[in-house]
C-alpha positions in Angstrom: -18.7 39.3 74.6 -16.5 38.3 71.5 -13.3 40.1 70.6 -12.1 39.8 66.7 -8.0 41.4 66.8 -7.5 40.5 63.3 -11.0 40.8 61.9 -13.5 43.4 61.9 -17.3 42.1 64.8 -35.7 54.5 74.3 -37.6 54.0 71.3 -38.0 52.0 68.2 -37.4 54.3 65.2 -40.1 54.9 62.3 -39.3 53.7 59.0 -39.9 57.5 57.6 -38.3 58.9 60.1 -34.8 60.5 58.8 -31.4 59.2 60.6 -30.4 61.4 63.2 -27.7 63.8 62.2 -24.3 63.1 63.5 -23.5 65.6 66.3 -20.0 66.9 67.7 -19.5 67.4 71.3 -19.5 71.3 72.2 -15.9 72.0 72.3 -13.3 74.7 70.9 -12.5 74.6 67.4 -10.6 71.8 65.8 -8.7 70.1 63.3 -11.3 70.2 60.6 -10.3 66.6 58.7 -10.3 64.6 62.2 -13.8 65.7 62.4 -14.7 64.9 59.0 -13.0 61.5 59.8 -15.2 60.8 62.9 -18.0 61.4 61.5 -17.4 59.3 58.4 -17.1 57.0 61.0 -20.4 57.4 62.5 -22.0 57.1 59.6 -20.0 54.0 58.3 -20.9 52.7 61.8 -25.0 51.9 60.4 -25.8 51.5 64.1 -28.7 53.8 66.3 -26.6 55.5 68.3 -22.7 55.7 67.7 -20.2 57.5 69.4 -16.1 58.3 68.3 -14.4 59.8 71.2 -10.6 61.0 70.2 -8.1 62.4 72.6 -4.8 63.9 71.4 -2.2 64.6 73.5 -5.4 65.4 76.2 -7.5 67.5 74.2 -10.8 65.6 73.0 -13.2 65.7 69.8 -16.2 63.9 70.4 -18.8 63.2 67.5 -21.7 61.3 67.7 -24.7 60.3 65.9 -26.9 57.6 64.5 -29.7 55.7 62.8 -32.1 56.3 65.5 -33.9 59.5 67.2 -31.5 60.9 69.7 -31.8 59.3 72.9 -33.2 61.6 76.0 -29.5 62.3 76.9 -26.8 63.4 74.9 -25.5 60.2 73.2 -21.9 61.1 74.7 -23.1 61.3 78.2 -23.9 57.8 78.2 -22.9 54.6 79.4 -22.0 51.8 76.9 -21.6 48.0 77.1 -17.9 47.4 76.3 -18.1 43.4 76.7 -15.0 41.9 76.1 -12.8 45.7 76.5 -13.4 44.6 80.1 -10.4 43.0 79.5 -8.1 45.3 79.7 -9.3 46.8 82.9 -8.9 43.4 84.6 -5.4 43.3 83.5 -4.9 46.8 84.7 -6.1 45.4 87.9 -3.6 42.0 88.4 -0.8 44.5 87.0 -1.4 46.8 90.1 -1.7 43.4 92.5 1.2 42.6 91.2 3.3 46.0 91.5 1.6 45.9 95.0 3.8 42.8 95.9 -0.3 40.9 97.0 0.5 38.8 94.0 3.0 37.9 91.7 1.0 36.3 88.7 2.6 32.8 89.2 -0.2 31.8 91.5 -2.4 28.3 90.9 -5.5 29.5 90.0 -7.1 26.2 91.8 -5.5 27.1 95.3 -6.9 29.9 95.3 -10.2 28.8 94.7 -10.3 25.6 97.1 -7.4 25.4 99.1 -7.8 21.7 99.5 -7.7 20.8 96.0 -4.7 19.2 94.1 -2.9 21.5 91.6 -1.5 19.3 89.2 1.9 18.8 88.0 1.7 22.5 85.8 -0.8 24.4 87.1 -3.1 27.0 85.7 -1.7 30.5 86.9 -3.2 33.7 87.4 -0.6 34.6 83.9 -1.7 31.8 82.1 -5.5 33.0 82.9 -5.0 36.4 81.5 -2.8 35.6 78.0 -5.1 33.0 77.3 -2.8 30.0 77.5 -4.4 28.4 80.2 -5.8 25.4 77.7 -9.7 26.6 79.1 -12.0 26.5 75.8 -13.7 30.0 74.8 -17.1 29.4 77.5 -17.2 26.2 80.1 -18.8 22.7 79.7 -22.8 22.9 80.0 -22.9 26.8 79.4 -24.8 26.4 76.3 -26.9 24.3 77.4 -27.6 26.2 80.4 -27.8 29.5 78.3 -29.8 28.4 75.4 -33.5 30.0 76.8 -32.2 33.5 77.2 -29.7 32.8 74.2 -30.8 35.9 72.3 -31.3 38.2 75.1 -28.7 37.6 78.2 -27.4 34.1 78.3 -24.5 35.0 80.6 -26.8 35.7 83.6 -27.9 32.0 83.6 -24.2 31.2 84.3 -23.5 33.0 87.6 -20.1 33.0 90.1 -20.6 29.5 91.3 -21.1 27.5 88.3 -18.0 29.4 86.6 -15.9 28.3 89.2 -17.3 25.4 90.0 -16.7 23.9 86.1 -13.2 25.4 86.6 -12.4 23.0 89.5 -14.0 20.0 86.7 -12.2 20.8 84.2 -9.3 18.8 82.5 -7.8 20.9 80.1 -6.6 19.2 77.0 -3.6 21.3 76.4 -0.5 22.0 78.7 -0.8 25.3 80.4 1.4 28.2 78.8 2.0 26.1 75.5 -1.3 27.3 72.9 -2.8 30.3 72.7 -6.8 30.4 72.5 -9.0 33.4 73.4 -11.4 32.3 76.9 -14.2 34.3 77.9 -13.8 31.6 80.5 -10.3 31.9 81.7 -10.4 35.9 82.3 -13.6 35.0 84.4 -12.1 32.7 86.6 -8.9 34.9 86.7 -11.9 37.4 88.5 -12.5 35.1 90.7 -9.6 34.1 91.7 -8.3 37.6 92.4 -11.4 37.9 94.8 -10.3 34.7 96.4 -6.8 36.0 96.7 -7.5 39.2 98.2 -10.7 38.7 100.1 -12.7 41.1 98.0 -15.4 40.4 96.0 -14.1 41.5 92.1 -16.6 44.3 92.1 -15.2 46.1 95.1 -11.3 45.3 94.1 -12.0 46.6 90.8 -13.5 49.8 92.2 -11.3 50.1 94.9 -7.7 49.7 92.9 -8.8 51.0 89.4 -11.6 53.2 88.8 -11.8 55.2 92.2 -8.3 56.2 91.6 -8.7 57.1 87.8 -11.7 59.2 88.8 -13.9 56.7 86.3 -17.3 58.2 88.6 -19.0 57.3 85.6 -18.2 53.6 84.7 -20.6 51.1 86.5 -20.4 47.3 86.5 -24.0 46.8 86.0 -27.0 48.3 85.0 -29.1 50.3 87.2 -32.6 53.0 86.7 -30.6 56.0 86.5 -31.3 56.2 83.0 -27.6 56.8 82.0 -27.7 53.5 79.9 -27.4 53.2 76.4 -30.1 50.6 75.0 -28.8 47.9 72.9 -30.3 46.9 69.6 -30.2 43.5 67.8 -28.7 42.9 64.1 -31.5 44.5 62.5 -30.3 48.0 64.4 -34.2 48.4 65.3 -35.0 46.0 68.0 -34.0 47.2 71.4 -32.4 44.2 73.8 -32.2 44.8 77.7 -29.2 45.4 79.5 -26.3 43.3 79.5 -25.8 41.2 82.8 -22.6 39.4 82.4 -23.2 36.8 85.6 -20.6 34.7 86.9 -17.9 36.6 83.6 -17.3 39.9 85.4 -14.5 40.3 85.0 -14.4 39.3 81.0 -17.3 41.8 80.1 -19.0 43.5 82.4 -17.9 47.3 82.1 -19.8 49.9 80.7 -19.2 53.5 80.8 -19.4 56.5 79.4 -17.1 57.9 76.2 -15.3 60.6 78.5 -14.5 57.6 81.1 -13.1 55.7 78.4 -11.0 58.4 77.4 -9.7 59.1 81.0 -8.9 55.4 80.9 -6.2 55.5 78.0 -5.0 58.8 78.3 -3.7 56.9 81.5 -1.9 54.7 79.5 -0.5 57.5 77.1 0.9 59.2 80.3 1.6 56.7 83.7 3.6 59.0 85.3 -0.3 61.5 85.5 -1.9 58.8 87.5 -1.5 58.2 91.0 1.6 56.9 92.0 0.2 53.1 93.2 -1.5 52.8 89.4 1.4 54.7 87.4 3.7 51.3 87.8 1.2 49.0 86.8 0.0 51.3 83.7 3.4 51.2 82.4 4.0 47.3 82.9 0.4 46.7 80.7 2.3 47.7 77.7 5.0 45.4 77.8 4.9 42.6 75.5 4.5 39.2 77.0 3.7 37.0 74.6 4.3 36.8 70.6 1.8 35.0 68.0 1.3 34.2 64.3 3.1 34.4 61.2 6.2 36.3 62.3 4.8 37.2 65.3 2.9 40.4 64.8 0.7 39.6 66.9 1.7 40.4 70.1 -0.3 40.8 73.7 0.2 42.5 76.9 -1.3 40.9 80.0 -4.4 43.7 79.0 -3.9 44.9 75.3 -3.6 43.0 72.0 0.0 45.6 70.3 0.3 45.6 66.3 2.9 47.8 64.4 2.5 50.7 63.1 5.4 53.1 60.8 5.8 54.9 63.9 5.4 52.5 66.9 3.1 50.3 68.6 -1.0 50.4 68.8 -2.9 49.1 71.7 -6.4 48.0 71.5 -8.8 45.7 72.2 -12.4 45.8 71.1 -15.6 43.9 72.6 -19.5 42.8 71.8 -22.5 41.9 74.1 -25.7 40.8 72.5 -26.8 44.8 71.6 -23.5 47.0 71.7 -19.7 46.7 70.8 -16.6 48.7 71.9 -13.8 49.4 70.5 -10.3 50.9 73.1 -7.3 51.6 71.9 -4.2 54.3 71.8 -1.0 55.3 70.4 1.9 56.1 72.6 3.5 57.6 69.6 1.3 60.1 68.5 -0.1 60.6 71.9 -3.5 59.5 70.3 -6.6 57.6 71.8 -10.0 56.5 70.5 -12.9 55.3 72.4 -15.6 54.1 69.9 -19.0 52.8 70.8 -22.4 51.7 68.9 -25.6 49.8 69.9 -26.1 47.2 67.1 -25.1 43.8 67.5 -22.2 42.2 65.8 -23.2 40.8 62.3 -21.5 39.2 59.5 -18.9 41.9 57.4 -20.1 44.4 60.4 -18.2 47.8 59.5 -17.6 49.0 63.0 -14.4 47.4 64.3 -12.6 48.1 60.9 -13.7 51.4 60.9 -12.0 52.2 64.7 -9.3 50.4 63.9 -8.4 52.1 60.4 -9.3 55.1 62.5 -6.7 54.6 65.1 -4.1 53.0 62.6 -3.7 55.9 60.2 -3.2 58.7 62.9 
């Protein structure tokens, strides 16, 4: 459940079997050299299934293909682990808290989650949780540990709700709150929890309740389940098929999956606010605000739910993810009115092509 901003991260198939030919969604004709981009992007992808889902300005090309023997379902009909892309719907979430007036960001993560414990001099807050400046390290103390038996196949679910929070209300951080930046798995699951805490909703519901009923996301699930709409995962060979992701106690840093359309309903929110309904619209607009500038002349610069780079004609959003057998890659471009949602089920490996490849994809549009 690993993001990389700056860097590129139901069958077995038979070795004289031929790759699966990449495959475009049915659809009315369209610009010929975006489709031979897509599926140069499939290809370069050297995953089983992969799937590069473009919207511009609302009208979608779809191409999909892969290593492997096409799946009983059309590859674009299913739904994908997006690990850490989770991100940006649980920032989507606090924006709409926010805007809402139940929240205002500046909340101690601790009171929330035991009233009767001290909060220190400078607190944690709910903001500091989801920038990644609230000093938490990348997983909490003992997860290893924990997680080392089911290390290659779902170490998350040996770390549930209680033990996230639980280390949380242990933890010293070493680094004022608000004054480093360092990406935490850890801190954007105990901002989920904390939300619940807040509101008196478990995370599941709230997110289901405030984002994806109203965005009409009816197929984007928070677990797995036997409909059969999951994609399978595969390991860093590409061949050998891992079961589903179960994120535990990290909901809200990796638990989304969904399906390409879904995705693509998701940012074209973004590209147009003023389309959603009118309690989301607010919050979709205040997501891409900057809030917080990094690096070498800052050109790295977040959202409280996107990482934003430049481009010659204006910012690009994204945010890309990995569990142990898929990866994800989210982003738009207000300026050219573009979106990508692009998907594959092979684990992140060293000099993997698939997170350049989207982001190229997106940058040169």
């Amino acid at each position: 459940m690993t993001t990389r901003p700056h860097t590129p991260w139901p069958g077995e198939p038979l070795d004289d079997e031929p790759p699966a030919p990449v495959q475009a969604a049915a659809s009315p004709p369209e610009d010929e050299p975006l489709r031979e981009r897509l599926a140069d992007a499939v290809t370069a992808s050297d995953a089983p299934d992969a799937v590069f889902a473009v919207s511009r300005h609302g009208h979608r090309t779809i191409l999909t293909g892969g290593t492997a023997p096409p799946p009983p379902l059309p590859r674009e009909d299913l739904r994908y682990e997006i690990g850490s892309a989770t991100k940006t719907f649980t920032g989507l979430l606090l924006a709409r808290l926010i805007n809402g007036g139940e929240l205002t960001g500046g909340e101690p993560a601790t009171a929330l989650l035991d009233s009767e414990r001290p909060v220190g001099r400078v607190p944690v807050t709910l903001a500091h949780l989801i920038t990644h400046t609230s000093g938490l390290p990348a997983l909490p103390a003992g997860f290893r540990l924990r997680a080392l038996p089911a290390w290659h196949t779902n170490p998350y679910a040996r770390f549930p709700a209680g033990r996230v929070v639980d280390a949380y209300l242990r933890h010293r951080p070493r680094h004022r709150p608000g004054t480093r930046w360092r990406y935490s798995n850890y801190g954007v699951a105990v901002l989920g929890h904390a939300l619940a805490a807040a509101t008196g909703t478990p995370w599941e519901d709230l997110l289901t309740d405030r984002v994806l009923r109203p965005l009409g996301l009816k197929e984007t699930a928070l677990r797995a389940d036997d409909s059969g709409l999951d994609a399978v995962g595969h390991g860093k060979d590409g061949e050998t098929p891992l079961p589903p992701f179960d994120a535990g106690g990290f909901q809200a840093a990796g638990a989304v999956r969904a399906t390409p359309h879904d995705l693509l309903t998701f940012l074209e929110a973004h590209l147009n606010p003023a389309g959603a309904p009118p309690p989301l619209a607010a919050a979709l607009r205040a997501v891409g605000r900057p809030v917080l500038r990094r690096g070498l002349g800052h050109r790295h610069v977040h959202t409280i739910a996107w990482f934003r780079h430049p481009t010659d004609g204006g910012p690009m959003y994204f945010h890309s993810g990995a569990t142990l057998g898929q990866q994800a890659f989210l982003g738009f471009r207000p300026d050219t009115g573009t979106a990508l949602a692009a998907l594959c089920s092979r684990r992140f490996r060293a000099h993997d092509p698939f997170v350049a490849t989207a982001y190229a994809l997106l940058a040169e549009e």
